[in-house]
N, C-alpha and C positions, 0 to 999 in steps of 0.2 A: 785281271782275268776277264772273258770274254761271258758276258751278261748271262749266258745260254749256257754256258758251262758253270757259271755258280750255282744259277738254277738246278741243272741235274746233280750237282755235288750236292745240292742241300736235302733234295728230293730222295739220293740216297740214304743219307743218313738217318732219313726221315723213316722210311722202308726198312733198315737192318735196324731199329731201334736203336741207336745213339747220336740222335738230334737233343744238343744241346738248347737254353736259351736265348742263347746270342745267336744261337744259326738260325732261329725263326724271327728275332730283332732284325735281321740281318737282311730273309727272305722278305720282311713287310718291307724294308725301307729298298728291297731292289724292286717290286712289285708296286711301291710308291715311285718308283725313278719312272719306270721300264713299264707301266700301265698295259701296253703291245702284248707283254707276255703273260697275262692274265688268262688269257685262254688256253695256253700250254700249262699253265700252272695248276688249271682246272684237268686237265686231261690227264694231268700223274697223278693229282688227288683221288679222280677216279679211277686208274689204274689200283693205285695204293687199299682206297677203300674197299675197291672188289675182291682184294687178296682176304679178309675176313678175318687177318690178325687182329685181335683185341687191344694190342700195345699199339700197332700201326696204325685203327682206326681212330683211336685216340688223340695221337699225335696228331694225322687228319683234322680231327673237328677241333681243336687246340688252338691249331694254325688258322683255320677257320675262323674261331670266334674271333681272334685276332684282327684278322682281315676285315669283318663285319666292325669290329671299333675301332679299328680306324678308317674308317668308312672308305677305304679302297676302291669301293664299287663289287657287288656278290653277284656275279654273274648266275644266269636263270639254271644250267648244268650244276651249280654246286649242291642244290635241292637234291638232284640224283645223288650226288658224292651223300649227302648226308643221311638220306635213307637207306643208304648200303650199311652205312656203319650203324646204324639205325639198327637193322635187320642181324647184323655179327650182335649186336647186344644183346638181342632179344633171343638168339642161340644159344647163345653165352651165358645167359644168365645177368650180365653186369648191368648194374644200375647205374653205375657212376658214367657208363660210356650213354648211354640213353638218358640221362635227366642232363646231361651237355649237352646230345644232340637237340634234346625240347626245347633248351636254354634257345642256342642258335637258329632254330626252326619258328622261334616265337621275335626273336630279333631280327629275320630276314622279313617275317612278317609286317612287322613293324614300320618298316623302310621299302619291303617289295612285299605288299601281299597278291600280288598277281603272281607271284613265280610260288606262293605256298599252295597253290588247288591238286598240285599232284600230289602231295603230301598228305589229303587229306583222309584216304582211307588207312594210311599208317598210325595217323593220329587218330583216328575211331578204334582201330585192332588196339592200340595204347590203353583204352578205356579198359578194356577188360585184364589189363595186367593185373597180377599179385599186389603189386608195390605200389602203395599209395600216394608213393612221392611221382614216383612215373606218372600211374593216372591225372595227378593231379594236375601236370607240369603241361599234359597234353590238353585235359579240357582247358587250360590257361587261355590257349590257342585257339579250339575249336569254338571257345564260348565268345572269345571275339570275332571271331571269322562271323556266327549266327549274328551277331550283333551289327554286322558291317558289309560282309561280302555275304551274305545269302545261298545269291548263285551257284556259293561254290558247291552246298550241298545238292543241289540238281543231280538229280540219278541214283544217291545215294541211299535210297529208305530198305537196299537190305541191308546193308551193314550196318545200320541204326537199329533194325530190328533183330539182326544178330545181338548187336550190345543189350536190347532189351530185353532177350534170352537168356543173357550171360547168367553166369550161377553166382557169378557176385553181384550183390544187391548196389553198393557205391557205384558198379557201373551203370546201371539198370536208373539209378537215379540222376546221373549225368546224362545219359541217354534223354529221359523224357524230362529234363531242364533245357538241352541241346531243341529238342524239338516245340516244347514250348517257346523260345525265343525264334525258331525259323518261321511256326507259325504265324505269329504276331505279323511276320512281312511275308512271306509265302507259303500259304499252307498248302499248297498244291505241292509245293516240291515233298513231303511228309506226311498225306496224305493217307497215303499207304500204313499207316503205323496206327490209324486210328483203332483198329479191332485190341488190337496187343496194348495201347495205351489203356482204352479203354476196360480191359480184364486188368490190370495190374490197380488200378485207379478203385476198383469194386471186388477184387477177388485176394491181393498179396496180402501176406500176413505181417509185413513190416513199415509200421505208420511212416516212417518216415516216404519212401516209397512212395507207398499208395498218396500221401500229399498231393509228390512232386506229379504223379502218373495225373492226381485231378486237377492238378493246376494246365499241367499239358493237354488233358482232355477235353476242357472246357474250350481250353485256345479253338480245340479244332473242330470240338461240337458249334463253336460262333461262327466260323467259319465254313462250314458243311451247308451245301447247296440243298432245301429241303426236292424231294423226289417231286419232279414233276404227273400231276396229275392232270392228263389227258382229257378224261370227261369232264371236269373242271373248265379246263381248256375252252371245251366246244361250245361257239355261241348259238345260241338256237331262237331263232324268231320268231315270232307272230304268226300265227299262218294268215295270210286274206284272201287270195285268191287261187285256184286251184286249176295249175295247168296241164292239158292233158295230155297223158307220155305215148312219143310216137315209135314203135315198133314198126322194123324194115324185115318184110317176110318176104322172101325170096322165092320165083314162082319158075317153072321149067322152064318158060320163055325168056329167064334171065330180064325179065320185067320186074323191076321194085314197086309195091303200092306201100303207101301210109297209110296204117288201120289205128284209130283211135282205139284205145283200151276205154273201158267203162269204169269211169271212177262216181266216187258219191257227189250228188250235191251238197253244194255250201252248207245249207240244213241240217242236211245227214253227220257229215262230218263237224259241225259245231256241238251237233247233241252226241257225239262218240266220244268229243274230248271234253265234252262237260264230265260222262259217265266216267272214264277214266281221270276224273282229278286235274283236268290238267286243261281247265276253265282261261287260266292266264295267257295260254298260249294263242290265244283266238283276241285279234286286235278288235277291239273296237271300233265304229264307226264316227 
């Protein structure tokens, strides 16, 4: 049979729900042959996945995990395939389809974490799940990414401070362990969380919490650039000598004269800033 047409035969059965095991044995070792068609294969996933079926998206990331062991090669589009199914989970309710998809989303990381940075506000919305296998499965993820790719959170400090809103405390406390570790390598990207860390850290009623919120706080109290203070700033010299300021007074003949203003002598002004305290400012001879 013609490489292109097994592919759509499996693809179907994949879709009506009766994709057996051997028709996915079957798919990896034509996808192993046939490399070329890797990208068509990505494009019915995502057809498939967009459909929102609970059985189909399963199948989907199934085949998936598949494909990522036997290192196939996971093309950068299957990220979107797996947030869709992602997202039918999180509708759905089903845990088993979402703690697969974290499995694979933590394994493409593994092997590509340049292709998991879109993924990333999927995996913060995870935090504030019910289900504590979910949440857990995602900070799996997000606590390596802080630990390794940084960058990724750049842009990110409302969804961080959505999660340190959330009404569940477990998230609230991944949240400021998340930004303690971005910290550590870029507090400027986190920044932004310092007000909210800091009330959670001095105001939550649950120790465990408030811990994680002073451990995070501290990161970023070390890190906080203290306020520039201006008059500090300004150097102010010695006075020695006192030059006289020239004023340009304009006259109807459109003639400019230079008038000397009447300033004090040296004298006067050394006994002014004695009287005013401010003796040090007059250099010595």
């Amino acid at each position: 049979m013609d490489p292109q047409k097994e592919l759509q035969s499996i693809f179907k059965k994949i879709e009506t729900g009766k994709v057996k095991e051997e028709n996915l044995d079957f798919l990896l070792q034509l996808l192993g042959k046939q490399p070329s068609m890797m990208p068509e294969a990505i494009k019915m996933f995502t057809r498939l996945a967009q459909n929102g079926d609970i059985k189909v998206c399963s199948s989907v990331i199934s085949t998936l995990n598949r494909v990522a062991g036997k290192d196939l090669g996971i093309p950068a589009r299957s990220v979107i395939v797996i947030l869709s199914c992602m997202r039918s989970g999180k509708q759905n309710f089903n845990e088993e389809l979402m703690i697969n998809s974290l499995d694979l989303l933590h394994k493409i990381y593994q092997g590509y974490p340049d292709r998991v940075i879109i993924a990333v506000p999927e995996l913060l919305a995870c935090l504030e799940n019910i289900s504590p296998k979910i949440r857990n499965k995602a900070y799996l993820t997000l606590d390596s990414l802080a630990a390794t790719r940084t960058e990724f959170f750049l842009g990110r400090s409302k969804e961080l401070i959505r999660v340190l809103n959330s009404l569940n405390v477990d998230a609230r406390i991944c949240g400021c362990s998340l930004i303690k570790n971005i910290s550590a390598k870029n507090p400027a990207f986190v920044m932004d969380t310092f007000a909210v860390v800091e009330d959670l850290s001095l105001n939550h009623p649950d120790p465990r919490l408030r811990r994680e919120a002073g451990f995070a706080y501290e990161k970023l109290k070390a890190k906080e650039k203290p306020a520039r203070n201006d008059a500090a700033a300004v150097e102010i010299k010695p006075v020695k000598d006192i030059t006289p300021v020239i004023d340009v007074i304009p006259h109807e003949n459109s003639i400019y004269e230079g008038v000397d203003l009447i300033t004090p002598e040296d004298t006067d002004l050394k006994a002014m800033l004695e009287t005013m305290g401010l003796k040090h400012l007059i250099k010595k001879e």
